[in-house]
C-alpha positions in Angstrom: 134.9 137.6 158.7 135.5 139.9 161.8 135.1 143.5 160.9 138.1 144.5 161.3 139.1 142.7 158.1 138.2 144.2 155.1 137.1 142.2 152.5 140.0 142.7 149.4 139.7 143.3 145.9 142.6 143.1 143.7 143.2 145.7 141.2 141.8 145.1 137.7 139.9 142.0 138.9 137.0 140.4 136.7 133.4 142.0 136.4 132.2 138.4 137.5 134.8 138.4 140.4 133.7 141.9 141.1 130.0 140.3 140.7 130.6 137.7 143.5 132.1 140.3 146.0 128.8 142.0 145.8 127.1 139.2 146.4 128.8 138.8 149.6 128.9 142.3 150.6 125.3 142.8 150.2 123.5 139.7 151.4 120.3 141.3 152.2 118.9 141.5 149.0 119.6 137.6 148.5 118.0 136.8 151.9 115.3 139.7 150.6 114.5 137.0 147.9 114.8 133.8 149.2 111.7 134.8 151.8 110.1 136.2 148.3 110.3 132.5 147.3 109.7 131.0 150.2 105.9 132.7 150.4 105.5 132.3 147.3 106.3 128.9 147.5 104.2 128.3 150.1 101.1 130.1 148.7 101.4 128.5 145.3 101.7 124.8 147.1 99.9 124.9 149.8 96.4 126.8 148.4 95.5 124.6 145.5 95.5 121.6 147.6 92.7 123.0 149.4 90.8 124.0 146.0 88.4 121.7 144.4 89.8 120.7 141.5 90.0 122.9 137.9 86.9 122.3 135.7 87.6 120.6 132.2 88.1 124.5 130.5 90.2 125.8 133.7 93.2 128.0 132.3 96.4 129.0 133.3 95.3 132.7 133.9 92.3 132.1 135.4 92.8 129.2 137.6 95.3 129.4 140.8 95.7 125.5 140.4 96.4 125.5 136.5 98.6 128.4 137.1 100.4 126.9 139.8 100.7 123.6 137.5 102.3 125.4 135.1 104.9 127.5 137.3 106.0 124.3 139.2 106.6 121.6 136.3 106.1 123.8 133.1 108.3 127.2 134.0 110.1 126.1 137.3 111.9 122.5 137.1 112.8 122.6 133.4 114.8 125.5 134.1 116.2 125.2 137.3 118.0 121.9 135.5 119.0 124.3 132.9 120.3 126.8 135.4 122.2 124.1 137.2 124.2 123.5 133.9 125.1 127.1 133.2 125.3 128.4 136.3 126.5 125.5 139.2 123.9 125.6 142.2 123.2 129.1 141.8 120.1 128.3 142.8 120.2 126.2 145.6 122.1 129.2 147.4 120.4 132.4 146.3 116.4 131.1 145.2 116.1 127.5 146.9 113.1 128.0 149.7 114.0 124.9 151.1 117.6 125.8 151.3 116.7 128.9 153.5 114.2 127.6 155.4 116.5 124.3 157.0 119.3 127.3 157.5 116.9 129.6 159.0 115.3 126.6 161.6 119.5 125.4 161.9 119.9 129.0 163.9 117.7 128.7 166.4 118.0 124.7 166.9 119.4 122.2 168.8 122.7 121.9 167.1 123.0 118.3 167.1 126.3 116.8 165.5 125.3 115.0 162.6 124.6 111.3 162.9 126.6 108.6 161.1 123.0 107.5 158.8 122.0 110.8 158.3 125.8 111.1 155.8 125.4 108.0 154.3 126.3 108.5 150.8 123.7 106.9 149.2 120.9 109.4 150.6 120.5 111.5 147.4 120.2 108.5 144.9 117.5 106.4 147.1 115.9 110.0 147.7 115.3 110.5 143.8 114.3 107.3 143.6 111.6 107.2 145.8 109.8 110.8 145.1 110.4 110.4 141.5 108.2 106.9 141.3 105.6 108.3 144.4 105.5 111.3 142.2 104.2 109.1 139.5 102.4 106.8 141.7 100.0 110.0 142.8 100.1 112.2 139.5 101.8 114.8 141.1 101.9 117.0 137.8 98.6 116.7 137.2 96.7 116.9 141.0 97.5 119.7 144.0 97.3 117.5 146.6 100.2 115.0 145.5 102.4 118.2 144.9 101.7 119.5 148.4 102.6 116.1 150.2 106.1 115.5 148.1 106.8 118.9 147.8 105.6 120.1 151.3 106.5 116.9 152.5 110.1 117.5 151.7 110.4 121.0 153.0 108.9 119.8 156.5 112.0 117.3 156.9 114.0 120.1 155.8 113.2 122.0 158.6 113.2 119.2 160.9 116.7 118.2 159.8 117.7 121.9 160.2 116.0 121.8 163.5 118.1 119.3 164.9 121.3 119.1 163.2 124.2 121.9 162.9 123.8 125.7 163.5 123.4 127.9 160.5 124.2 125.0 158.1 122.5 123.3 155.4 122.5 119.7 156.8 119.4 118.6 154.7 120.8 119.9 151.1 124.3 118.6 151.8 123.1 115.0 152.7 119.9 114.3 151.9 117.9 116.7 149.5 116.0 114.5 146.7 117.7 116.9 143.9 121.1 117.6 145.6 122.6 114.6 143.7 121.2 115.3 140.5 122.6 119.6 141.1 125.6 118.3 142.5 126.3 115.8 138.9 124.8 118.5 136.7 127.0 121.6 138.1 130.3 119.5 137.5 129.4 120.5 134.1 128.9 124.8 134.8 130.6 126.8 133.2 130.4 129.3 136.2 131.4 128.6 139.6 134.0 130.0 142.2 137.6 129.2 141.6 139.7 128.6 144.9 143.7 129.5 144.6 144.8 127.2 147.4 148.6 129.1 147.5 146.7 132.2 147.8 144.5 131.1 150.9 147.7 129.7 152.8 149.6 132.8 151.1 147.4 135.5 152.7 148.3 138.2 155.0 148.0 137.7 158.8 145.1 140.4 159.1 142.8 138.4 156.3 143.0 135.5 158.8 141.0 134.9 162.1 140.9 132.8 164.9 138.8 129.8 163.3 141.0 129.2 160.3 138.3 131.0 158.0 135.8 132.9 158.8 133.1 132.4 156.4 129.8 130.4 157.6 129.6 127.8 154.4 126.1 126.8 154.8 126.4 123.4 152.6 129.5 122.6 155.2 132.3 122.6 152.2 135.9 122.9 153.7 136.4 125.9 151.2 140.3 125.9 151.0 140.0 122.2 149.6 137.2 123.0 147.3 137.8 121.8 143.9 134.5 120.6 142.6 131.2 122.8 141.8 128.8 119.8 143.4 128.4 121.1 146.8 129.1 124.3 146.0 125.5 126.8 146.5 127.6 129.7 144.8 125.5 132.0 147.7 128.5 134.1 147.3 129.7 134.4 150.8 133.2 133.5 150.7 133.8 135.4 147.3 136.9 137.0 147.7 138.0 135.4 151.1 141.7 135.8 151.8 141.9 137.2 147.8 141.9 133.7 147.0 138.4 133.0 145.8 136.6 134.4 142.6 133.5 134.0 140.7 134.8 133.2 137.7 134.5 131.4 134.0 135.9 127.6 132.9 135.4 125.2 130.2 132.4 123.3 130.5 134.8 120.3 130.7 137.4 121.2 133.0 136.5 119.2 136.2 135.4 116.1 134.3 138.8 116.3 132.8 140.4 116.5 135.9 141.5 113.4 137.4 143.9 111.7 136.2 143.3 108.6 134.4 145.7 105.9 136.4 143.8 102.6 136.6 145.0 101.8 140.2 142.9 104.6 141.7 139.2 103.2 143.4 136.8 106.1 143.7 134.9 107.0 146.9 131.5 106.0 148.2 130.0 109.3 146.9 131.4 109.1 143.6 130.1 105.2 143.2 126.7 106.5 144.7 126.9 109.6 142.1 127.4 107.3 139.3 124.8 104.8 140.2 122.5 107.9 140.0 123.6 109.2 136.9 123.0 105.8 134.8 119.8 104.2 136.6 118.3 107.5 138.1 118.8 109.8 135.3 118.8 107.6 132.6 116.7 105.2 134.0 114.0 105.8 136.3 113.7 109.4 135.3 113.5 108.1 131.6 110.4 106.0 132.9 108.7 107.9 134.4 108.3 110.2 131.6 107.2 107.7 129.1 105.3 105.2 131.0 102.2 107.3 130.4 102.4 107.2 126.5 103.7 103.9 126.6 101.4 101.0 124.6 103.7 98.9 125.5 102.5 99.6 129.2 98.4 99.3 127.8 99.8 96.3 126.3 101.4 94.7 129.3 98.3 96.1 131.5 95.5 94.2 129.5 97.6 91.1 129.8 97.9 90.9 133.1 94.2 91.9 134.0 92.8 89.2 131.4 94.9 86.9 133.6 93.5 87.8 136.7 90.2 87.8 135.5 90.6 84.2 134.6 91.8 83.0 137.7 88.4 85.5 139.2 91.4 87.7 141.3 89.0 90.5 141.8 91.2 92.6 144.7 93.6 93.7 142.3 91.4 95.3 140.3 90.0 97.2 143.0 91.0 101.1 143.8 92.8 101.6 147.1 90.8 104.5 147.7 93.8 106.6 149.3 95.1 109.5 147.4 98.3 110.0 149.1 99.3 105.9 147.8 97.6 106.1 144.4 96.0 108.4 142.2 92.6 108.2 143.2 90.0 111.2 141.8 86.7 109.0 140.5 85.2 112.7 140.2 87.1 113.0 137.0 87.7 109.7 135.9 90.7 109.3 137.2 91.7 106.5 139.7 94.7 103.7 140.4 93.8 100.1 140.9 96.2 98.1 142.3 97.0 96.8 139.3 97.9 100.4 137.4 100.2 100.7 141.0 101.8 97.9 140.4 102.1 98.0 136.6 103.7 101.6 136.7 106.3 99.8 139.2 106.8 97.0 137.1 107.3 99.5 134.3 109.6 102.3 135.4 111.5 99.0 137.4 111.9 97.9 133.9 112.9 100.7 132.0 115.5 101.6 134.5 116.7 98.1 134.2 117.1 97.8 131.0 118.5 101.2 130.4 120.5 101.6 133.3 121.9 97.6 132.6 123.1 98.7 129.3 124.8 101.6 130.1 126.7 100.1 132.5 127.3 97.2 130.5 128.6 99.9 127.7 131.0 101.7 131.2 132.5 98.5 132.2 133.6 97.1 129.0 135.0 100.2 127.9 136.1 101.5 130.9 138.1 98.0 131.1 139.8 98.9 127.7 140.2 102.4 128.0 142.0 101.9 131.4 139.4 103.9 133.6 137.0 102.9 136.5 133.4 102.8 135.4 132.1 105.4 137.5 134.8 107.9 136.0 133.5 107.0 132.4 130.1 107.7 133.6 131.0 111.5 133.9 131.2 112.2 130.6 127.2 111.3 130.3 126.3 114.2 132.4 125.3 116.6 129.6 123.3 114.0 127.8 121.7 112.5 131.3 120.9 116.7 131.9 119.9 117.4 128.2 117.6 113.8 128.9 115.8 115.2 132.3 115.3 118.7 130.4 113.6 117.2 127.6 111.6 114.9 130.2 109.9 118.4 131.9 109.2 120.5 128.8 107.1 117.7 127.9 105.0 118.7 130.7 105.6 122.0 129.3 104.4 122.0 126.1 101.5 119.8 127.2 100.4 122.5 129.4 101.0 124.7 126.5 98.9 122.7 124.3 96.0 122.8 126.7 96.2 126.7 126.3 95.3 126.5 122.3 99.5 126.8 121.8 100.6 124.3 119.9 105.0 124.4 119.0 105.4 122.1 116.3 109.1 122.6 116.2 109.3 121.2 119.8 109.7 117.4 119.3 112.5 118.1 116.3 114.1 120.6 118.4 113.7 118.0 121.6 115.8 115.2 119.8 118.3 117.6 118.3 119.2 118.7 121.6 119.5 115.0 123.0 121.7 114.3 119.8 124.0 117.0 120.6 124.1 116.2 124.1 124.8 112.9 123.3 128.4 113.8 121.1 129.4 116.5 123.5 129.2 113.1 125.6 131.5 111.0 123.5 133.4 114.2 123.1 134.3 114.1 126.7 134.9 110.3 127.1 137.3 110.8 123.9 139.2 113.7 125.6 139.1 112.0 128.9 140.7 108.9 128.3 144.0 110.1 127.1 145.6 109.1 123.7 145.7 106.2 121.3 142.8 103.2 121.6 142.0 104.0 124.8 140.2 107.0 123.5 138.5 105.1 120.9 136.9 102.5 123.4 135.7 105.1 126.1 134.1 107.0 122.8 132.7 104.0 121.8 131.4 102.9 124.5 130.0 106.2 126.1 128.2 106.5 122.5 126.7 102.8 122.6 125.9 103.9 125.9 124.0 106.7 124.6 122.2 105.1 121.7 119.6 103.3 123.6 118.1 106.1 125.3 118.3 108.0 122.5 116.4 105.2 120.6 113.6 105.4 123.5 113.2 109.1 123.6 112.5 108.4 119.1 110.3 106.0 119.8 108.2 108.6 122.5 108.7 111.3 120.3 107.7 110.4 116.9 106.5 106.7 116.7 104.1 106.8 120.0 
């Protein structure tokens, strides 16, 4: 906004509105933190991978590499997924170092226009694919050096993306971020997020307007006067208040997956196919196996089998280790180390699991979505809180593990775990029901968003109380 247009404030507005105008008006303690977080970020995943590795008693408070364990996947993921639900991307635009970083490099870069591939819709859901199963491939939670590649891996193409593409912008977390899909489901669901009065914006006075149409730089490249949704939306705070026609403000939990309307005639978009594909096979699927493939007997089961049959037929290779840390696990010093086998049986397994799961919950969308007169992918919103509640659940696992390592054992966690999941799972149907309008089409999207929901909650039982 040119200075000569000061930034308005109604009369009597909302603490929270009054809350996002600050945020805009005083950016430099928000870019004050996000360089806080970016060296911290650094430090904490850069140093331990050139550590040698914790001894068997290593603590959190004594050990840079337990500690850093801890803050990544015991403090820091859990609850950035929990601050996505409650808050919309509040993170991503005030905290995210990657987020400033690719900004930061976009200033100073070569201001490409962005390339056809690089928008491809289907960028966030074969991005969380890949680093969530090369996360597990490596033992990222467990070993430094797996954390620096992924994570510092990721933040180099974020500054190379910002390097090349746009100036001032968040090319990288708009199209191509591992965890912008997941955010962008999960803050659909926020019960705080900035409101835009379109009749306002075209409403304003001639000396709130300038000569580009708007004058705030959205970093995540939303067309602001349009914006409806919370995905894309980094709630950074910079266009709080533009024109008097946007405010921080408070909704139901359920407004935006309540919005559309529910003709049948209507095909969604490529995004919205490509958000739904990630919401029942990446969140529900993969993610569900990758956090039980480790206590799986089923997966020992499965393992044995296969390696008594290669030992029959004297196919020695496969029970070989690679050797190469960055493709398997591979640390012999402490006895732990990926054959080609375990590689290939953890891909077998988490390919399985998100299979089967994924295959059944869209099995459970399309029927009912057939009789409740709705597209698939539109039934599919409904699961967000239970697909959020299911990721949650997944990472304080790591949590109390760590936990547990430290002498403090919660005995309430696994009750409190499934509790959570359960009530996920009927605010869920909750949604479908109030979604699909009135009469039997209500019943068959509850129905079938709750058989939808029964087999995962059947596997996270089985993890939590029977294995």
């Amino acid at each position: 906004m040119s200075a000569a247009a000061p930034l308005p404030q109604a009369a009597g507005a909302s603490r929270l509105a009054r809350l996002g105008l600050a945020m805009r008006r005083h950016r430099g303690p928000i870019v004050a933190v996000q360089w806080a977080v970016v060296l911290f970020y650094i430090v904490l995943v850069a140093l331990p991978a050139f550590l040698p590795l914790p001894a068997e008693q290593a603590r959190v408070l004594d050990n840079l590499t337990r500690f850093a364990q801890f803050l990544f996947w015991g403090v820091w993921w859990p609850f950035v997924i929990l601050s996505v639900m409650l808050m919309g991307r509040m993170w991503c635009g005030v905290f995210c170092p990657e987020g400033a970083l690719t900004e930061w490099t976009s200033k100073f870069g070569l201001n490409r226009p962005i390339p056809r591939w690089l928008k491809w819709a289907g960028w966030p859901f074969a991005a969380f694919i890949l680093t969530t199963v090369f996360g597990q491939m490596t033992s990222v939670y467990e070993y430094p050096k797996p954390a620096l590649l992924i994570l510092g891996g990721s933040t180099v193409a974020a500054v190379i993306v910002g390097f090349l593409y746009g100036r001032g912008k968040r090319v990288w977390c708009r199209h191509v971020c591992p965890v912008s899909g997941v955010f962008g489901l999960l803050a659909k669901i926020a019960p705080l997020h900035f409101r835009v009065d379109r009749e306002t914006w075209d409403a304003a006075p001639a000396g709130l307007r300038t000569s580009r149409g708007h004058a705030v730089n959205c970093a995540p490249l939303i067309n602001i006067r349009r914006m409806e949704s919370a995905s894309s939306c980094h709630m950074c705070g910079r266009c709080a208040e533009e024109r008097g026609a946007v405010h921080l403000a408070l909704r139901s939990p359920a407004a935006e997956i309540l919005s559309p309307p529910v003709a049948t005639g209507e095909q969604p978009a490529e995004a919205d196919r490509w958000a739904a594909r990630l919401l029942v096979f990446g969140m529900l699927g993969v993610a569900l196996g990758a956090f039980q493939w480790s206590a799986s007997p089923w997966f020992v089961t499965a393992k044995q089998a296969v390696a008594e049959w290669l030992v029959d037929r004297e196919i020695w290779w496969a029970l070989d280790t690679p050797g190469l840390w960055w493709l398997f696990t591979h640390y012999p010093e402490v006895g732990d180390a990926f054959t080609w086998l375990d590689g290939a049986m953890l891909l077998a397994y988490i390919g399985a699991q998100a299979f089967v799961v994924g295959g059944w919950i869209l099995l459970c969308l399309r029927v009912a979505a057939g009789f409740a007169g709705l597209h698939w992918t539109r039934l599919a919103m409904p699961l967000i809180p239970f697909a959020g509640s299911s990721v949650f659940v997944g990472l304080t696992l790591l949590t109390t593990g760590q936990l547990s390592g430290e002498g403090i054992v919660l005995g309430w966690a696994h009750p409190a775990r499934l509790t959570l999941l359960a009530l996920a799972a009927l605010w869920s149907v909750g949604l479908a029901w109030r979604q699909a309008g009135t009469g039997r089409r209500r019943w068959a999207a509850a129905l079938g968003v709750a058989l939808a929901t029964a087999l995962p909650l059947l596997a996270w039982r089985q993890q939590l109380f029977v294995w």
